[in-house]
C-alpha positions in Angstrom: 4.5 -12.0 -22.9 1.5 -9.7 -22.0 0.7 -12.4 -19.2 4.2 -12.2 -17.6 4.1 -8.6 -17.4 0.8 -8.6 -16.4 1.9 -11.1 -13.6 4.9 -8.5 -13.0 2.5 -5.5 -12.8 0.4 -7.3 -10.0 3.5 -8.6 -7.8 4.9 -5.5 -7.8 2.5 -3.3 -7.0 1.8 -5.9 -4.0 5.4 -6.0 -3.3 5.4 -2.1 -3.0 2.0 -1.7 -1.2 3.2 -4.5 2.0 6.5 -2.5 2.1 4.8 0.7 2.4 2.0 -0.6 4.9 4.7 -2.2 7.3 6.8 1.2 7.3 3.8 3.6 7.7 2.1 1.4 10.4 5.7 0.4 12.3 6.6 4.3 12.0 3.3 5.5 13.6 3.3 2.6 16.7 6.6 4.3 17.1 5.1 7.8 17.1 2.2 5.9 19.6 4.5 5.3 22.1 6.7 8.5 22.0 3.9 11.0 22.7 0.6 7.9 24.0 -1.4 11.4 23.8 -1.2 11.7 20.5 -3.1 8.6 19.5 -6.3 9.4 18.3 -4.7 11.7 15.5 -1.8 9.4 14.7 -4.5 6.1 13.9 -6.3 8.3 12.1 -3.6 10.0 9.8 -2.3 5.8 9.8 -5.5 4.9 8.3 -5.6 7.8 5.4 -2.3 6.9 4.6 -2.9 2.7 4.4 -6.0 3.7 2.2 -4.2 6.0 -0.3 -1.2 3.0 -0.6 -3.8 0.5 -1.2 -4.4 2.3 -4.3 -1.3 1.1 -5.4 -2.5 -2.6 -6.1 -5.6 -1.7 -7.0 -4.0 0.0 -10.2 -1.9 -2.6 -10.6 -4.7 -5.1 -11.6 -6.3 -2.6 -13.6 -2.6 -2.3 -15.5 -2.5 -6.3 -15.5 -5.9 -6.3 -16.9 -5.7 -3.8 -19.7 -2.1 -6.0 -20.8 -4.3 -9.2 -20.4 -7.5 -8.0 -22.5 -5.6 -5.8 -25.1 
């Protein structure tokens, strides 16, 4: 049982963390090309919000791995 929801813990947290990357990303092309001058601020805001959601699976391993190694 700990290895199915260890397996659960890591595909959701992937799951969630691809969803949130595709919205934030799609959401600030669409920003992009509303106002081009903006740019420079909107890719950087894009990339401080894909880091912080990439924390997402990254705690989801270290849940899988504490339910593996218990």
């Amino acid at each position: 049982m700990q290895y199915i929801a260890a397996a659960i813990a890591v595909f959701g947290s992937a799951i969630a963390a691809a969803y949130g990357n595709g919205k934030v990303i799609s959401k600030t092309l669409e920003s992009m090309t509303r106002q081009p001058e903006m740019a420079g601020q909107l890719r950087a805001t894009m990339f401080i919000g894909v880091g912080i959601i990439e924390a997402v699976p990254i705690l989801g391993i270290v849940i899988a791995l504490l339910l593996v190694f218990k």
